[in-house]
N, C-alpha and C positions, 0 to 999 in steps of 0.2 A: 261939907254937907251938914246943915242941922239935924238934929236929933228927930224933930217933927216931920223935913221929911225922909230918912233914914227908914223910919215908922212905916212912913206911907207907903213906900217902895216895898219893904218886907211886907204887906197886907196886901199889895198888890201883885206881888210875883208870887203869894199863896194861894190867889184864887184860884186856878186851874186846880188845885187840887182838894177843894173845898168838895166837891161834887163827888168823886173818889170815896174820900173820907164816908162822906155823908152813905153812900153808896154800900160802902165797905162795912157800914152799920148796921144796915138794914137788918130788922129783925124777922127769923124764919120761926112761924106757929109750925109746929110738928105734933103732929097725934101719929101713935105709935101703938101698938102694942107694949105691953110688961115685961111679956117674955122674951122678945126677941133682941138679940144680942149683936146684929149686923145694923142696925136701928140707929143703933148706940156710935158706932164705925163711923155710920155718915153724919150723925149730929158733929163727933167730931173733925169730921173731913170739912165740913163746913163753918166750923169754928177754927179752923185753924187756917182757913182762906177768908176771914175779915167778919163773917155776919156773926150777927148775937140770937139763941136758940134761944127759944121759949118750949120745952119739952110737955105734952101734954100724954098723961097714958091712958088707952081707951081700950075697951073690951071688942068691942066690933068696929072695926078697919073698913067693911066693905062701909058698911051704916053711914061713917065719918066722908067716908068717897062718894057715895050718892048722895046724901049732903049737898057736899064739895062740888057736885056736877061732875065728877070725874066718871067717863066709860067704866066700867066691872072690867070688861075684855084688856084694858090698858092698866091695873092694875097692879100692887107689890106690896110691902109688909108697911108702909107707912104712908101719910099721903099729908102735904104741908100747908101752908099759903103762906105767900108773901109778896107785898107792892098789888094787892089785888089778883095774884093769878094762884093758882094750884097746881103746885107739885108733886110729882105720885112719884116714888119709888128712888131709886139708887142715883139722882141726876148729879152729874160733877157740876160744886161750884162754878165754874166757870161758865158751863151753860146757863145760871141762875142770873149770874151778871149780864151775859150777854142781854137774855129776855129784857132784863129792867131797864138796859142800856135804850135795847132797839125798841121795847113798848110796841110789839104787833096787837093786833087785834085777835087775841086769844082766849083760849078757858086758861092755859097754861102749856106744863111739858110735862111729861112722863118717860120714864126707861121703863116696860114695863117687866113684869117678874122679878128677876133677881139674876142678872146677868155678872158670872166671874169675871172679876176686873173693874167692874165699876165701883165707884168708892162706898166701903163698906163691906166690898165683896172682892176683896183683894184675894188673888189665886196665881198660885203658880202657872197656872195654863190660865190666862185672860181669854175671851171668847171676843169677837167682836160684837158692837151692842149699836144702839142707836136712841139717841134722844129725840123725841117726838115731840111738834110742839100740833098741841090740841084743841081745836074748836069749841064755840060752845055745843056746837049739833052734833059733839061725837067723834067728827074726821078727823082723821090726824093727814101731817106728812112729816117727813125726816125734819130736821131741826140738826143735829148734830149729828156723823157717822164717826161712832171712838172704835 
């Protein structure tokens, strides 16, 4: 087998995961309060499942949410974007992949509050939680049951 196509075959059995990679990149805008320290949890629960954090600190959370289009009622201590949609509160990476994977017609997703167990909010006694994925008019329905 020559060298040139040797090359080509290795370029081409890496494409499937070209998309991944790219994917695994994706950069999360996070506005955050200063003081809050669960904040910090999920930046890194999320850095440490593939995306790159862009940390912004702000004084008003709700302010940055309606902004954002995100519900008041659906809200938590942080609220993000990223690939065009808004994320509000404690959501496991994986549901962030999912969204980007599957591209609904959304405002985004939200966990709202501050539910033990979701990342960031790691507890001895976990609660069960729910990722919402959210409209732009408001509605929500389940997205994920953790």
């Amino acid at each position: 087998m020559t060298l040139r196509l040797r090359s080509l075959l290795l370029v081409v059995a890496a494409l499937p995961f070209g998309s991944a990679l790219a994917q695994s990149a994706a950069t999360v805008e996070v506005f955050k309060s200063p003081s809050c320290g669960c904040c910090g949890k999920w930046l890194e629960h999320l850095r440490q499942n593939g995306f790159q954090v862009q940390s912004h600190d702000v004084n008003d959370i709700p302010a940055t949410r309606k902004k954002l289009g995100m519900p008041d009622q659906l809200g938590s201590c942080h609220t993000a974007t990223i690939g065009g949609y808004v994320v509000e509160g404690h959501v496991p990476a994986a549901d962030i992949r999912r969204l980007l994977k599957d591209k609904p017609k959304a405002l985004g997703l939200a966990v709202p509050s501050m539910p033990p167990g979701s990342p960031g909010m790691e507890s001895a006694t976990p609660m069960p939680y729910q990722t919402l994925l959210v409209q732009a008019d408001g509605t929500s329905k389940v997205f994920v049951q953790h």
